[in-house]
N, C-alpha and C positions, 0 to 999 in steps of 0.2 A: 611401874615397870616402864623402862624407855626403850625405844627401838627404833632402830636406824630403818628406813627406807633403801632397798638394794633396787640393782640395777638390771635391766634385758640388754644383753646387747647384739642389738640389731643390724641384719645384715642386706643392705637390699636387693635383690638378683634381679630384677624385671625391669625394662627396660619403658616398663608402660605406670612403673609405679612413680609419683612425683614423688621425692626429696620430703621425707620425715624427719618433721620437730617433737613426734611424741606418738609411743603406743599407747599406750595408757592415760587416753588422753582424759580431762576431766573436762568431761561433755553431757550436764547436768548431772544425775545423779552416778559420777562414775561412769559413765560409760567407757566403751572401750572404742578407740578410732584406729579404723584400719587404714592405711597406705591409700593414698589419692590414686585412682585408676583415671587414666586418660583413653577414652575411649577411640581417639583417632591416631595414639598411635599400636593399637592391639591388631593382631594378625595372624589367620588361622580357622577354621571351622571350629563348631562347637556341636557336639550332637548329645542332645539329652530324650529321653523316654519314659513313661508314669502315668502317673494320677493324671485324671480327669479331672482333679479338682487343685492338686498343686499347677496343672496345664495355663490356664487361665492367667495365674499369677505369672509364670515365667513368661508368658509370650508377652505382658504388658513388659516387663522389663528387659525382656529382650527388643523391644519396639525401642525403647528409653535409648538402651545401649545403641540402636542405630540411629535412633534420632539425634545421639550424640557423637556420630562419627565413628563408629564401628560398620569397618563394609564387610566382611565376614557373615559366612552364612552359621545361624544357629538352627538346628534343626528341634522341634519339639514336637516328638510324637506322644500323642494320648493315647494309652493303652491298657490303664491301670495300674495300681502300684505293683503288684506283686507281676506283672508280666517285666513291667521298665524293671527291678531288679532283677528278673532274671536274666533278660538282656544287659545288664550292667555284671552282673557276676556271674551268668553261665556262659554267658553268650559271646561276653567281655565286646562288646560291641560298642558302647555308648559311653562318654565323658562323664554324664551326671546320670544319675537316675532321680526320677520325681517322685514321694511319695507321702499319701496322707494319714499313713501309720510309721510306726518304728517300725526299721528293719528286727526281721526274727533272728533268732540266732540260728536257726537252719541256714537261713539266705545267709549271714553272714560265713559260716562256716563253707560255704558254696561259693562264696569270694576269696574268701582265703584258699582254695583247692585251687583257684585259677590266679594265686599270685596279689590279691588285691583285696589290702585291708579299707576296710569303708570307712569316712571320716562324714560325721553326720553334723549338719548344719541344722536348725529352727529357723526357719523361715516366716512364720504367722501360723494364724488359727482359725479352722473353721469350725463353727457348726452345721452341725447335721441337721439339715429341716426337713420335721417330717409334715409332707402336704395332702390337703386334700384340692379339692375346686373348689371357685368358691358359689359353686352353686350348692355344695354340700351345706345343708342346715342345720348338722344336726351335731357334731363333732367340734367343741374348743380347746379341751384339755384332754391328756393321757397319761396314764399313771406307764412307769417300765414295766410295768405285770402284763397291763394291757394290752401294750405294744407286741409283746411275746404272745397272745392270744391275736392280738390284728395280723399279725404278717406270721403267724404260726396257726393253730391248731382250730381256729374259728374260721366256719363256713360263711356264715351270715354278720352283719352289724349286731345284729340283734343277741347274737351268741357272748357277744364281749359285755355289752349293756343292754337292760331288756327294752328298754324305753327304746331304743334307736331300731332303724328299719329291720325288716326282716328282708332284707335282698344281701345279694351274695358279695361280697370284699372284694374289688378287682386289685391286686396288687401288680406294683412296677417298683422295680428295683434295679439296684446297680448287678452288672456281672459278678462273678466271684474271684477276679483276678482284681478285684477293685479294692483299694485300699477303704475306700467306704464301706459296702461290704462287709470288710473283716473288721471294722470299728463297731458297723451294728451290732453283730454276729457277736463281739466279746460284751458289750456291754449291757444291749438286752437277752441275748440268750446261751451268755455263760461261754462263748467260744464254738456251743454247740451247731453245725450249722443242719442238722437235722431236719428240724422241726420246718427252718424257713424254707429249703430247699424242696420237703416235701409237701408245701402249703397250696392248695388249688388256685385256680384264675389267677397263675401267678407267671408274668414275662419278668424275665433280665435282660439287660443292656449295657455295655462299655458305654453308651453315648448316651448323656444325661437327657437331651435335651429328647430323645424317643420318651423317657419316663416321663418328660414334663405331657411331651402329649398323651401320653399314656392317661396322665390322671387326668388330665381337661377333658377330657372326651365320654365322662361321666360322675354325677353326682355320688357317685356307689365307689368309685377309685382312694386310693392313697398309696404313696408313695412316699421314698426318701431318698436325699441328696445333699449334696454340697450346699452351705446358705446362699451362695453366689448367684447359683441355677434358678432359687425362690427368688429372688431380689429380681431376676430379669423378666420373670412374670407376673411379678408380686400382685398387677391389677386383676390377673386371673386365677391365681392360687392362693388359700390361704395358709400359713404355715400355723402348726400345732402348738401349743404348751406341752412340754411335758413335766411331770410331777409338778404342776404349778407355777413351772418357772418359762419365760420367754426366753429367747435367744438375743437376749438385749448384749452390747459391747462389754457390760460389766459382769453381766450373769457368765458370759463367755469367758473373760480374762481369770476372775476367779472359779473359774471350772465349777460354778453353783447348776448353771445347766447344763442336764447328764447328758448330753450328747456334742460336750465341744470337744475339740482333739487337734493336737498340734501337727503343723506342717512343715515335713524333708526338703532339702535334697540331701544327695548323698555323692560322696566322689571319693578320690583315695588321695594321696601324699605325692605318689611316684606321679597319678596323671598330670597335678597340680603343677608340679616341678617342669615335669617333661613337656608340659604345652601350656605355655605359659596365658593363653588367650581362655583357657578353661581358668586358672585363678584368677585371671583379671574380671571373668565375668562374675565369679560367685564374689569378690569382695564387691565389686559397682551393686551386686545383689542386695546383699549382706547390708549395705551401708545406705543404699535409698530405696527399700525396700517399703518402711514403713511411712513412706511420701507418696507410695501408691497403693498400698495393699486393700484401703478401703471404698477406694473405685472400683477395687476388682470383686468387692462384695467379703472380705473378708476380715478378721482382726487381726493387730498386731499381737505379734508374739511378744510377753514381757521382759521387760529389760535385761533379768537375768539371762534368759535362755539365748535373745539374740548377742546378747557380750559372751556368754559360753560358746555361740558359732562363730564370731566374731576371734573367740580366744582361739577357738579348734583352727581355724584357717592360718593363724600367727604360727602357729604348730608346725601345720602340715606344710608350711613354707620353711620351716625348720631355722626361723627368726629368734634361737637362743633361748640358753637356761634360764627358768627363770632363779630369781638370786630373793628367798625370803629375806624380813628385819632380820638382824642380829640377833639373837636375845642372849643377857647373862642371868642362867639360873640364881647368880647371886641377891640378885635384884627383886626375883619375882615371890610374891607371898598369897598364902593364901592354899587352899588342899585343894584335892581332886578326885573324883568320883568317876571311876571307868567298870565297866561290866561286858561280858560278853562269854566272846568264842576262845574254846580251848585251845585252837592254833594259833590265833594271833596273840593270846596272852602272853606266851614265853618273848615274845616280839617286844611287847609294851613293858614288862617287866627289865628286860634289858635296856631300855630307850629311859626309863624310869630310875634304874641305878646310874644311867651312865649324867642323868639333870641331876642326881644328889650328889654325887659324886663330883659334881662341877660349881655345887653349891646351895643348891635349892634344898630349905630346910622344912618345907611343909610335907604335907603328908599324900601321897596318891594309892587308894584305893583298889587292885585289881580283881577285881570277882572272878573267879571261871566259870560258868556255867550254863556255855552253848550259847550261839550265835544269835537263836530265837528269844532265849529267856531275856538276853543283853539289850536286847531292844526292845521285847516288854517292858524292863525296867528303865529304860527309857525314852519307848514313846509314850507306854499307859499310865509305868507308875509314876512319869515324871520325877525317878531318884537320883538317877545319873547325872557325869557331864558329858561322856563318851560315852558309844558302845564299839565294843570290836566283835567284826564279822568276817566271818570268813566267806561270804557271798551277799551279794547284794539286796539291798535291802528291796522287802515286798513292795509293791503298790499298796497293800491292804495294813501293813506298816506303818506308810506314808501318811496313809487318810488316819490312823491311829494317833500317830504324831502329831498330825493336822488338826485336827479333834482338841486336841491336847494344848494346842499354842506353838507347838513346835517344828519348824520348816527342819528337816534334816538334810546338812551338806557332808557331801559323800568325798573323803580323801583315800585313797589309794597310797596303798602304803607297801607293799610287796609281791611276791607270789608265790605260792604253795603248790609241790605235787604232791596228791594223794598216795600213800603208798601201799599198795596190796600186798600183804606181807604172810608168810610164812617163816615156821621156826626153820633152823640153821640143821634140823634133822631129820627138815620134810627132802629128799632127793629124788621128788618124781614133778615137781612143778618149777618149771623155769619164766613160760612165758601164756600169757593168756588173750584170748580175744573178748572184746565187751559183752559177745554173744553169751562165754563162756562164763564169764563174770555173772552174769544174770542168771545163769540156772548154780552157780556155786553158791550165791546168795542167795539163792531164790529156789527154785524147784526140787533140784537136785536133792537127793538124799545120800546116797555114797559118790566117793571121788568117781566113783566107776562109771555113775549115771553121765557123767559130764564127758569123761573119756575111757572107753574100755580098757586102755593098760592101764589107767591109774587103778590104786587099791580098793577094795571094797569095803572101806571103811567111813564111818559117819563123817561125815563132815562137820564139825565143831566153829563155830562161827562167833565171831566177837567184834563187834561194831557200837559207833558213836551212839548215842542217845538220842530219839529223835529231835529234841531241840538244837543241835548240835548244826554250825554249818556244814559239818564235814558229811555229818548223813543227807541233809537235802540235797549239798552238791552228785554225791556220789546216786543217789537214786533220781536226780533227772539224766545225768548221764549215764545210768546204767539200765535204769526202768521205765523214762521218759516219763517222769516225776510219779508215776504209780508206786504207793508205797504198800501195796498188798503185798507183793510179793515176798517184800526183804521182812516185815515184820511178821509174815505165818511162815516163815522157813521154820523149819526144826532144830536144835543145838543152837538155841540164839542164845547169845548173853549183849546185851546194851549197856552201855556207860558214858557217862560223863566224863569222865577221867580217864585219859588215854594210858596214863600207864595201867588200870587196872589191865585196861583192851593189851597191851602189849604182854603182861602178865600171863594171861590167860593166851593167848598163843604160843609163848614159850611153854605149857605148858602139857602139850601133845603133836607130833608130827604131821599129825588130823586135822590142827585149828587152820585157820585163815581169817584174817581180821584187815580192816584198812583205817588207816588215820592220816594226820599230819605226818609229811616229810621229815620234820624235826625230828619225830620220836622214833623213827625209826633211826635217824644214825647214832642218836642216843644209844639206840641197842642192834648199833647192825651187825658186831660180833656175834649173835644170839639169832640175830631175824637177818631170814635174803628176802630181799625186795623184789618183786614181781616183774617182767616186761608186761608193756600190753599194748597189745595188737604189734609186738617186733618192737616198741619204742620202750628206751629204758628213761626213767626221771630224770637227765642230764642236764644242765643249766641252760643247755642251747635248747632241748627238746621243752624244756617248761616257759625258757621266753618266748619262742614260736608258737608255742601252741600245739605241735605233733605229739607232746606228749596228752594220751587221751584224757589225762585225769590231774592238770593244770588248773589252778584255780588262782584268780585273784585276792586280795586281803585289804579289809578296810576298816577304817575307821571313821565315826559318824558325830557329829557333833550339829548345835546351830549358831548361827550366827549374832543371835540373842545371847545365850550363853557367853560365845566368847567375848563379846562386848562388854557384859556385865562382871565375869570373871576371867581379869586378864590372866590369872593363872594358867585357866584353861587353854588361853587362845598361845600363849607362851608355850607351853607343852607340847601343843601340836605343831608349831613352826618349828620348834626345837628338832621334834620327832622327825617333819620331813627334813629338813637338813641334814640331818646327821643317821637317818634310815640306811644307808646306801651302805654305810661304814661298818656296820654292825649287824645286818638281814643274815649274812654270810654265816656269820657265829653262829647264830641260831636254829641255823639249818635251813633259810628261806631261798630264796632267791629275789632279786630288783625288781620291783617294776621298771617297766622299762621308762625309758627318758619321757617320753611322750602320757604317759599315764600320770608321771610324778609330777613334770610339771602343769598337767591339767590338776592335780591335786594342791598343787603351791598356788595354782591361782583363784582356788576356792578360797583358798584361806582367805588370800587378797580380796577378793568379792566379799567373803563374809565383814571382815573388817574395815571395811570401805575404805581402804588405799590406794591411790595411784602410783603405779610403776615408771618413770620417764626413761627414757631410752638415753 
């Protein structure tokens, strides 16, 4: 199979960017080079807010940037992650926010109500060190059980292990608006923060450097923070193993020690555009970032991740389509194995006639059999070459995958609304709130219980299969991912197969069922589609996002794969190219420009090409 190399084309707005000879520049392995920032001719304030542990970093380079001729004041206030995002998107106050978790989809949705989608960069990585003094004699290694018994439900040393003292645990921790924090919180106790919050001899702090004294001020202490925090005291603290592993550069970069976790910032498109001294600094970031990051006590973020901020900034400056190889179906040989989700199937099935139909005479595979089962069978069983999802893949997917030999890259391929449907001879529901969603799926036993003039009759219910993306999507936004509810309702029928679901709603003015967008205009003479919460699935309401029950669609592959089976990687470049032309037919909707071409430049990444300008 041959394929031409396509082109960016690049447009440059900023008057502080030098004169590009290349985006895509090959800068060892592929890297990606962004636009030369001149820091003496940028102009303008800059105000960012966060983490206490992304803090550190940005003031070094914000030092860099004045030491480079930038006389502009950048303001960086430390105040944790979850407070600097909500001053970035409730507060809409600050240019960047600093954060040393992923923003949540709550906060996200909390930026979009105030006008501002967040465009997230990787910055590096820290680990979390957990310390004692090093007067303490008695503590080297700690298992994650442990940890959740140390800074939870154990009074004494001796409670955790018997051999160790019998005196009381002093702990010191980070505050709870602290990105640190919510990193411990998820990974030694499950997200729960119960146990930690309700632990004795126990201070919080925004300010690290109180915990450091915190734990120096006695052998019986421990605590946890940033690596940066440990490294400034290192001759007085010692830092922990945990499950056996140090926080060494390597143990950190392959995420083998459970406590490393990558670092934000976060901005949006419009501020980018509109001030132009906020993109100058996140690309001068971006680009010598990892010339200082391990002064500042931290690691570099790998390659991939900082070319994926690298790529997101190309983006949000709105530097052009990107333009995949060519491929002629004629050419390419070799079969294909896809599995997955019943709403993106009709999608690939189409994408799939339209490569034989241009020439491709091998054979492609599509399984339907829910979004979950698709990626068992391709991260555990290793059978696949694709899976198609209708929501994004797990964390616990990933490590499946990973497990497995298999790095999964995520391409975006459209969007779906889900649609609450009733038969065409139900004439008492027109429009519903999420509230109401949840007790018609859930609680409720007659229409009546939901609203007194509806009828008193059972409500009859016919929904996806739990494997199904369409059911997970639909019950973390309707149940906040509790799935008691929806699976003990009464009149349930589950399916894999959305026409049986569509069936069995035309089959009483009592059903209500929800699936893919597709199927219902398959049968919208038969089935009306629901409002909800006042928004009806419109093309405009599902690429915004108003409509409540908008879902993305993907396709997953690795970059192993496509290397070894250029079938594979052919099919997929085909797919996004030619996605845009044919989503429509099938009842989907675009992704939008900015999703697809972060998706055309996975392809690139996986296939190690470079793009020239």
């Amino acid at each position: 199979m041959r394929m031409l190399i396509g082109t960016i084309t690049i447009v440059v707005l900023l008057a502080f960017l030098a004169p590009m000879t290349s985006v895509f520049a090959q800068g060892g392995e592929g890297e990606v080079v962004l636009p030369e920032v001149d820091p003496l001719a940028v102009v303008g304030d800059i105000l960012t807010a966060g983490s206490s542990t992304v803090g550190p970093l940005s003031e070094r380079m914000a030092e860099r940037f004045r030491d480079e001729g930038y006389s502009g004041n950048i303001t960086i206030d430390i105040i944790g992650s979850g407070a600097g995002i909500e001053r970035f998107c409730v507060n809409v106050e600050t240019d960047i926010a600093n954060a040393s978790r992923r923003i949540k989809d709550s906060e996200v949705e909390a930026c979009r109500a105030n006008g501002r989608e967040p465009v997230e960069f990787r910055v590096g990585t820290d680990a979390l060190a957990v310390v004692v003094s090093a007067a303490n004699d008695f503590v080297e290694d700690v298992t994650l059980e442990e940890l959740a018994l140390i800074f939870g439900t154990a009074e004494k040393w001796s409670d955790v292990r018997a051999e160790w003292p019998a005196e009381p645990i002093l702990r010191f921790i980070p505050g709870t608006d602290s990105g640190t924090f919510d990193y411990f919180v998820e990974v030694v106790f499950g997200k729960d923060e119960g146990p930690i919050l309700s632990a004795s001899n126990l201070q919080l702090s925004e300010d690290d450097n109180v915990l450091v004294q915190g734990v120096l001020g006695s052998p019986y202490a421990v605590g946890f923070f940033g690596y940066a925090y440990y490294q400034e005291n290192a001759d007085a603290l010692r830092v922990l193993s945990v499950e056996g592993v140090e926080p060494t550069a390597e143990a950190v970069d392959n995420f083998t020690y459970p406590l490393a976790r990558p670092l934000f910032l976060y901005s949006t498109a419009a501020i980018m555009q509109e001030k132009p001294q906020v993109a100058a600094f996140i690309a001068y970031y971006l680009t010598h970032v990892n010339e200082e990051i391990r002064e500042v006590g931290y690691f570099p973020a790998n390659a991939e991740a900082l070319n994926a901020a690298k790529r997101a900034w190309l983006q949000a400056m709105g530097m052009g389509e990107v333009v995949l190889p060519e491929v002629d179906p004629l050419a390419v040989v070799g079969d294909i194995l896809t599995a997955g989700s019943s709403t993106v199937g009709p999608l690939s099935e189409r994408m799939a006639e339209r490569f034989r139909d241009e020439g491709y005479s091998g054979n492609i595979t599509i399984d339907i059999i829910g979004s979950g089962a698709g990626i068992e069978r391709f991260c555990v069983n290793v059978e696949t070459d694709i899976a198609n999802a209708s929501r994004r893949i797990k964390d616990s997917e990933v490590e499946a995958c990973r497990a497995n030999g298999r790095e999964p890259v995520e391409f975006r391929v459209g969007t779906d609304a889900l649609a609450v449907v009733v038969s065409a001879a139900n004439d008492f529901v027109e429009d519903v709130t999420l509230e109401e969603l949840a007790l018609i799926f859930g609680t409720a036993e007659k229409w009546s219980d939901v609203r007194a003039e509806w009828p008193a009759e059972p409500i009859l219910r016919f929904i996806p299969g739990t494997d199904s993306g369409t059911f997970d999507y639909f019950v973390e936004v309707v149940f906040g991912k509790d799935e008691g509810p929806i699976l003990s309702a009464s009149n349930l029928q589950l399916s894999e197969d959305d026409n049986v679901l569509v069936q069995g709603v035309l089959g009483s003015p009592y059903a209500v069922g929800f699936f893919g967008y597709a199927y219902y205009q398959e049968n919208a003479d038969a089935l009306r589609v629901l409002s909800v919460e006042g928004v009806e699935p419109t093309a405009e309401a599902v690429d915004n996002f108003t409509y409540p029950l908008a879902r993305p669609l993907f396709l997953y592959s690795t970059a192993a794969i496509m290397q070894e089976k250029p079938q594979v990687a052919a099919f997929i470049a085909y797919y996004l190219t030619h996605v845009n032309e044919e989503i429509r037919e099938v009842g989907y909707f675009p992704a939008n420009a900015e999703a697809l071409n972060a998706a055309k430049r996975a392809w690139l990444q996986a296939m190690e090409l470079v793009v020239e300008s």
